[in-house]
N, C-alpha and C positions, 0 to 999 in steps of 0.2 A: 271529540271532533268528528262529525261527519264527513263523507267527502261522497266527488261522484270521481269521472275521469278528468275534467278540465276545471273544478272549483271545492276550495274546502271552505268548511266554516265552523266558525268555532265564535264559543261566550266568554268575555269576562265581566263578570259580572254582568250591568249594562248596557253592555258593549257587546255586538258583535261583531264578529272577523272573518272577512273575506278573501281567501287567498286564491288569486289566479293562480294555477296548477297547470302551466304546461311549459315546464322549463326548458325542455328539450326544442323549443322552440320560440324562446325569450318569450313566454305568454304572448303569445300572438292573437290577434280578437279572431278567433274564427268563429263560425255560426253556433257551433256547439259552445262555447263559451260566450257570447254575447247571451243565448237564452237561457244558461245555469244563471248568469248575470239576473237578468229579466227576473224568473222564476224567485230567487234569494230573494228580488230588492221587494217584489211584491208580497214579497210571505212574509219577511222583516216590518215591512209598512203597516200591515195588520196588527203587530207584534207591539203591545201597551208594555210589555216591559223593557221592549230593547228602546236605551233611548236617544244611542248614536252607533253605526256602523263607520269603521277602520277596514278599507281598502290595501291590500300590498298585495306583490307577486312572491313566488317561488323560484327556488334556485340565483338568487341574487339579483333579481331584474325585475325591477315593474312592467311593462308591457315593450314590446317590438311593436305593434303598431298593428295593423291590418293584416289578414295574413293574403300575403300575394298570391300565390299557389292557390289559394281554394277562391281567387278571385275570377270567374269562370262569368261574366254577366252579357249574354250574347246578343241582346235585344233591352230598346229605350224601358218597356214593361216591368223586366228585370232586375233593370238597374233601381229604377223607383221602386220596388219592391223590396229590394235590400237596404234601403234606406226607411222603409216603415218599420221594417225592423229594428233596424239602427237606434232610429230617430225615440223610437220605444223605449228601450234604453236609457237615451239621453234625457226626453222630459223625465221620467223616470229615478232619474238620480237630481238631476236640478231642481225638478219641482218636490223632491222628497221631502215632509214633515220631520223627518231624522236629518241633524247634521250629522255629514258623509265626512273624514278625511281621511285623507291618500300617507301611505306611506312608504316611499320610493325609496330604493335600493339600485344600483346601478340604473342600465337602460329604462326613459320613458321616450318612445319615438313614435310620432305622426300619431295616429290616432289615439296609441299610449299616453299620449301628452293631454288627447283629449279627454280621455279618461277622469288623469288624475284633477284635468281642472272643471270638470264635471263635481267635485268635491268641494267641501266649503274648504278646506282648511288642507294645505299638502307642507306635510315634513320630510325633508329629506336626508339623507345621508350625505358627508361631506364628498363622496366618490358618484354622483348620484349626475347623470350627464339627460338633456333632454335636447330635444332636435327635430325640428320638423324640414323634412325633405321629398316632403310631395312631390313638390317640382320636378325630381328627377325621376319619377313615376307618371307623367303629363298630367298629375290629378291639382285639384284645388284643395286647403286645408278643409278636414271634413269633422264628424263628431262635436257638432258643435263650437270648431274654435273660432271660426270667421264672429260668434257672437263673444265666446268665453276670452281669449285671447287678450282681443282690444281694452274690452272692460276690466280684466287684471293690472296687465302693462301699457294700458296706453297707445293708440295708432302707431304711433314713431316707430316704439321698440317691437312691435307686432308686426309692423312691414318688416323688419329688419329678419325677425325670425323666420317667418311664413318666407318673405322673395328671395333670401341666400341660403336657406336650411343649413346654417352652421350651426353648431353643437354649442351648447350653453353648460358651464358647472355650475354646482351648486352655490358657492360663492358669487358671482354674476347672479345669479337668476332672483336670490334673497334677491342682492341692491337692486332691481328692476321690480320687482316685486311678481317673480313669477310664484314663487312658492315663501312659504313662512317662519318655515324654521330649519336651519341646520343642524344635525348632531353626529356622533361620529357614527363611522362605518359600521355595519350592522347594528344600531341602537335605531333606528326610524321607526319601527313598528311598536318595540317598547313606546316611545316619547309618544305617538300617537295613541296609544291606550291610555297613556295617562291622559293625554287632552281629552281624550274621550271622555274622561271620565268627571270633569265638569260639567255635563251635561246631566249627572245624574240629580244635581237638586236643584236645576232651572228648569223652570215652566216649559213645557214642549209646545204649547197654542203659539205665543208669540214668536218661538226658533219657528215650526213652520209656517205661519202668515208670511216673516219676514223672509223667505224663504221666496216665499210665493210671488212679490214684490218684487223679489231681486231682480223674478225670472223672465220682469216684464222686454218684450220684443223678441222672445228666443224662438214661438212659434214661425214669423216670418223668416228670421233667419234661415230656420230649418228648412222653410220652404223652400227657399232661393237654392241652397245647398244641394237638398232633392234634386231640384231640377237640373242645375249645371253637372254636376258630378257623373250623373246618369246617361248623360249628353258625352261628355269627355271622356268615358267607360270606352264609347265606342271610337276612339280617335286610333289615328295610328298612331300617333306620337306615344299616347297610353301606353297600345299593344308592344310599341318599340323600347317603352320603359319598365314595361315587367319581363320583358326578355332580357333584357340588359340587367336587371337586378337578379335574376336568378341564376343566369351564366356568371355572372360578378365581370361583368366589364363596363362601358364605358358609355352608355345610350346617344345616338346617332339622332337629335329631332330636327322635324322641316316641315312642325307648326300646321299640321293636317292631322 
């Protein structure tokens, strides 16, 4: 296994494994982990013998989500800027020729969620809770879910997630069809190496075309996202919802 500070990786056979590494802070995507991300998926994409990448976190938890703290974007330029990063990322893993699956362990939150449903296939463990709670940050769902979301579960249950940010288990999320498969508590990343490992004597041309198909309408999406998020960065309401999540109390908004 290699690793650096915020991503390890490892082979089975196949298969490679990407572990977000920064437990101490529920893998939080911060910049330095979003471009270990970047850098992995385009050295793997090269890679004629890997024939599927498996996603999970460290220290019991798929992703916290964005990291609030290093979210410092002072100007509209800025904001658009860290979403070309972002956004790099995301075609990145959607449009990837390797099928991607996620294998969740505890917390997957806001952007965490984006993450794993950036992946073709997410298993999770029965303790395995996901939650999108932008709202209370003044942000819009970002990471691609305003496109990934809908197209999993459907408008209905996708407003339901994204306008209340209440917590989903594992149980729920199967029957809505957020994620694939249940299995017990610490077994998700086993079960996902095994699905991985059906990939090893199917044809890789047709998994990435259809792949490529799936991804149709995500460039727009991403646009629209770009724009507003980068726009809303600079709100007060924002500024008044990452003070409130860091002191841990009770955000105060008045829609400015």
């Amino acid at each position: 296994m290699s690793s650096n500070a915020v991503l390890l990786e490892s082979r089975e056979g196949a298969t490679a494994v990407l572990t977000l590494n920064v437990p101490e802070r529920r893998n939080a995507l911060g910049v330095p982990l979003r471009q270990a991300l970047v850098d992995a998926l385009e050295r793997l994409e090269a890679d004629a013998t890997v024939r599927a990448v498996v996603l999970t976190g460290a220290g019991g938890n798929f992703s916290s989500g964005g990291d609030l703290g290093g979210m410092d974007v002072a100007d509209l330029a800025a904001g658009r800027e860290r979403f070309r990063q972002t956004h790099r990322l995301v075609r990145l893993m959607i449009k990837s020729a390797k099928p991607l699956i996620a294998a969740v362990e505890g917390w997957a939150a806001g952007a965490g969620v984006g993450v794993a449903l950036c992946c073709d296939t997410i298993v999770a463990s029965a303790e395995a809770r996901f939650v999108l709670s932008f709202g209370k940050v003044g942000l819009i769902p970002d990471f691609g879910l305003l496109q990934t979301l809908p197209l999993r579960i459907g408008q209905g249950r996708a407003r339901q997630m994204m306008l209340y940010g209440e917590a989903v288990g594992a149980a729920a999320a199967l029957e809505m069809g957020l994620i694939d498969q249940v299995v017990p508590p610490g077994m998700a990343l086993a079960a996902a190496i095994e699905r991985a490992r059906l990939f090893a004597d199917t044809a890789p041309l047709p998994v990435g075309l259809a792949k490529q198909y799936l991804a149709t309408g995500l460039d727009a999406a991403l646009d629209w996202e770009r724009d507003m998020q980068s726009a809303l960065f600079l709100t007060a309401d924002h500024a008044e919802g990452k003070a409130a999540f860091l002191a841990k109390r009770v955000p105060v908004f008045t829609g400015k």
